[in-house]
N, C-alpha and C positions, 0 to 999 in steps of 0.2 A: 504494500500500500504506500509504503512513503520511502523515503533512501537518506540513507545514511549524510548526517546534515555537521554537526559538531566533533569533531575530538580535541584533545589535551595533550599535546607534545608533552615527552618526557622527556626533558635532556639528562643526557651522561656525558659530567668532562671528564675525561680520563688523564691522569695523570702519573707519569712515573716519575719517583721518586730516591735518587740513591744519597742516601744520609750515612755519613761516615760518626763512630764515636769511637774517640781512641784510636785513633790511627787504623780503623777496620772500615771498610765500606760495608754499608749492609745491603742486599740484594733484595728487593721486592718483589715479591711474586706477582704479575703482571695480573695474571687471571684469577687469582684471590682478589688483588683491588676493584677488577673489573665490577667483578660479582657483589663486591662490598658496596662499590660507590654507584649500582645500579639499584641495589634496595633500599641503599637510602636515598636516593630521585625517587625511587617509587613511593617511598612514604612519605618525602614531602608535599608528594601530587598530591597524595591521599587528605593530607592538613592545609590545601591550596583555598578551599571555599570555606576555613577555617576563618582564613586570615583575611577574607573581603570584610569590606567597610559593613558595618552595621545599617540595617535598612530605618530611614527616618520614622520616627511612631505614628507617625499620619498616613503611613502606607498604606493602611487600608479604607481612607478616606473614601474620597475619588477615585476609581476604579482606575483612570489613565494613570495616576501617581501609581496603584499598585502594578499596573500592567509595564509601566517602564523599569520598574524594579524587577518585576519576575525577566525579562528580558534582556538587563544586561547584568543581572546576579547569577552566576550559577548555583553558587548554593541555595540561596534565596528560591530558584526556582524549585529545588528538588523538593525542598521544604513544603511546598503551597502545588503539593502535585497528590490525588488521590491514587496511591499504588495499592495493588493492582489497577491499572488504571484500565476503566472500560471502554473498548473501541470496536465499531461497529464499520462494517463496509460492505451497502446492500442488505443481505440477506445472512452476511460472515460476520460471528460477533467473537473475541477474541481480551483477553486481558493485557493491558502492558505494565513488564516490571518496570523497577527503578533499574535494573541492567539495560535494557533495552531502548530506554529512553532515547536515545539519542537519536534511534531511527524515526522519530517519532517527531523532533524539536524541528519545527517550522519559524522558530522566534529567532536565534541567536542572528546576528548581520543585517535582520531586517531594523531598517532604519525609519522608513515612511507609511504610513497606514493610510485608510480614506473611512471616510463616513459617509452614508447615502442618507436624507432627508429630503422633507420635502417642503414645511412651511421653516422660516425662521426661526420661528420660536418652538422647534420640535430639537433642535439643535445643542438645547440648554440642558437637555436630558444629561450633556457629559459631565456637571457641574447636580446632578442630583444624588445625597450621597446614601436616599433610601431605594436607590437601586439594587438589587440583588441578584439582576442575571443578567451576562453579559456574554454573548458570542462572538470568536474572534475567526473570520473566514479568510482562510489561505487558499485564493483562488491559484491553481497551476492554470494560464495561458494556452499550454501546449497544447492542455485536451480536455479544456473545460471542466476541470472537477476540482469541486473544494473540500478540505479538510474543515470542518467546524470546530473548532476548539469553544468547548463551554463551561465556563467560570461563574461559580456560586459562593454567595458571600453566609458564612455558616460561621455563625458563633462571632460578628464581627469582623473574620478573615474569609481575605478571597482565595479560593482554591479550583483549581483547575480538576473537573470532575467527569468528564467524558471526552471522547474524541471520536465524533461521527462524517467519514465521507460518502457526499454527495454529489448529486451534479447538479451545474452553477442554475440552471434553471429552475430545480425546486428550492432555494432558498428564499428567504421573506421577499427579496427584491429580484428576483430571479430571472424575470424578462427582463428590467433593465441591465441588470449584470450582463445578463449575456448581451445585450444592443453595445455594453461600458466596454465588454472582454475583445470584442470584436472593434469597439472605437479604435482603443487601444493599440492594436497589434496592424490592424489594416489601413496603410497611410491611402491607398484608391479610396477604400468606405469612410476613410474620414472626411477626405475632403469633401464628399458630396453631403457630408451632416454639420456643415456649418452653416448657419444661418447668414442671412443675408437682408442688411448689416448685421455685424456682430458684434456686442457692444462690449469694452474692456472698461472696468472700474481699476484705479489707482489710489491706494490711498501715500501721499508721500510722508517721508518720516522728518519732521520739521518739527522748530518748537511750536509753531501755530499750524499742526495738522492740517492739510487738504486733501479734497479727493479731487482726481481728475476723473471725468468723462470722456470717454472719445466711442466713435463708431469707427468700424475697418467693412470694406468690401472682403465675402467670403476668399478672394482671391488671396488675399494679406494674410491666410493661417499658415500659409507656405514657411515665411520665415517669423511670422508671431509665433510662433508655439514651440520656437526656440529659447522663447523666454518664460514660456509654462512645461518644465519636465513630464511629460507621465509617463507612468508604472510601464517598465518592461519586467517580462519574464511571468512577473507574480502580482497579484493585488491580495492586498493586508485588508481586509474592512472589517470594520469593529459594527456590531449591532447593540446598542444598549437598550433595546426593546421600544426602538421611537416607531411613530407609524409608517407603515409601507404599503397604504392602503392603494387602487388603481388609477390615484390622479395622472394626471397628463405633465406636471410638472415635478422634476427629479433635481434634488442638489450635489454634487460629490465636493466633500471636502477633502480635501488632498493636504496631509501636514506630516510633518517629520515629530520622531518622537521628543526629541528636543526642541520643539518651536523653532526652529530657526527658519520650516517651509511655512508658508501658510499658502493657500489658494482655492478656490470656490468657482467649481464650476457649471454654469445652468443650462440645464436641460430641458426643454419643451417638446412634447409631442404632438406631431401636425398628423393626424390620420392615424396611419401608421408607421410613421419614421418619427423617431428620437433627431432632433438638432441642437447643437449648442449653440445657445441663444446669447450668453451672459459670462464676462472671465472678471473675476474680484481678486486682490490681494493688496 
């Protein structure tokens, strides 16, 4: 179901060593240190998520404070993972150890996530902290199927409590994901889903805040959208149970875990085609 995504280099430096006392050299036995100074790499690996930083006590506030801690904590994540963890695919339902996990970790390198919404104010849900269930869907591109990771806040801690794949169509947003999976990867199908005009919001970073407005002819996505990255390979979308009911208007927020992205993209649907209508950042 999934391939092998993390490991932990062990290094071994080897060193030989001839120490003379008394006028005698002494001889080292090369393959006794080898053996020595390979077990203890190994037991330092072992006390490695020992010695990470301690997680802030508001971790488990806001769900995004505790999801950026499980993600760049290894320990941290093992800790907030229900083992035997239970994982479904289709009709094949199967347990994952804490050995196995790695095959399993769709988190470690991802950097950028997205959220799908649809009015503004459905947005705020990521700031609500009696939320209690949160799905995190790791769409694969290649072939339209997502791993669900879903995270239950139990006892005041979020813990990661199943992991079911599906495909990108029966998820909450599932016709648009797959209209988004397809934007994405297909630069022909994109350019014919740009709206025309397409209007780009600017907000600049001044001490007296502006935004700018501008419209572009659909032709101008050619080299605009060198200034809006999107998701290759993988999309990350976080579901915090907002609505995804069959309105015709669709939000994707596109932000890196550290804030440093921000950007909002809007979607409107004429018939039956999805067009971006609207780029914010």
């Amino acid at each position: 179901m999934c391939k092998h995504f993390y490991h932990i280099p062990l290094v071994a430096v080897l060193s030989v060593l001839m120490l003379s006392c008394g006028g005698r050299k002494q001889i080292v036995d090369v393959d006794d240190l080898y053996r020595r100074d390979s077990l203890e790499s190994a037991q330092d690996s072992l006390q490695l998520f020992e010695n990470e930083e301690e997680p802030p006590v508001a971790v488990d506030g806001l769900f995004d404070d505790f999801f950026f801690t499980f993600v760049t904590n290894q320990g941290f994540q093992i800790q907030r993972i229900h083992f035997p963890l239970p994982c479904t695919d289709g009709e094949t339902a199967r347990t994952v150890s804490k050995e196995d996990w790695d095959d399993f970790n769709r988190f470690i390198y991802q950097e950028h996530f997205m959220v799908v919404f649809e009015d503004d104010d459905d947005i705020e849900v990521k700031n609500d902290t009696s939320v209690s269930r949160v799905s995190v869907e790791w769409i694969d591109l290649n072939d339209d199927s997502a791993n669900v990771y879903t995270f239950r806040k139990e006892k005041s801690m979020w813990m990661l409590s199943t992991v079911n794949k599906t495909d990108v169509k029966e998820l909450p947003n599932g016709e648009f994901l797959d209209f988004f999976c397809r934007f994405v990867c297909d630069s022909v199908f994109q350019a014919h889903s740009i709206d025309n005009p397409l209007r780009v919001i600017t907000s600049e970073d001044t001490e007296e805040e502006s935004v700018l407005k501008s419209k572009h002819d659909a032709s101008d996505w050619t080299w605009l959208k060198q200034d809006y990255p999107l998701p290759k390979g993988v999309l990350m979308n976080i579901d915090y149970g907002q609505p995804s009911s069959g309105v015709r208007l669709k939000q994707v927020l596109l932000q890196s875990l550290n804030d440093n992205m921000f950007f909002k993209f809007k979607f409107h649907k004429y018939r039956q085609d999805w067009k971006l209508i609207e780029i914010e950042n």
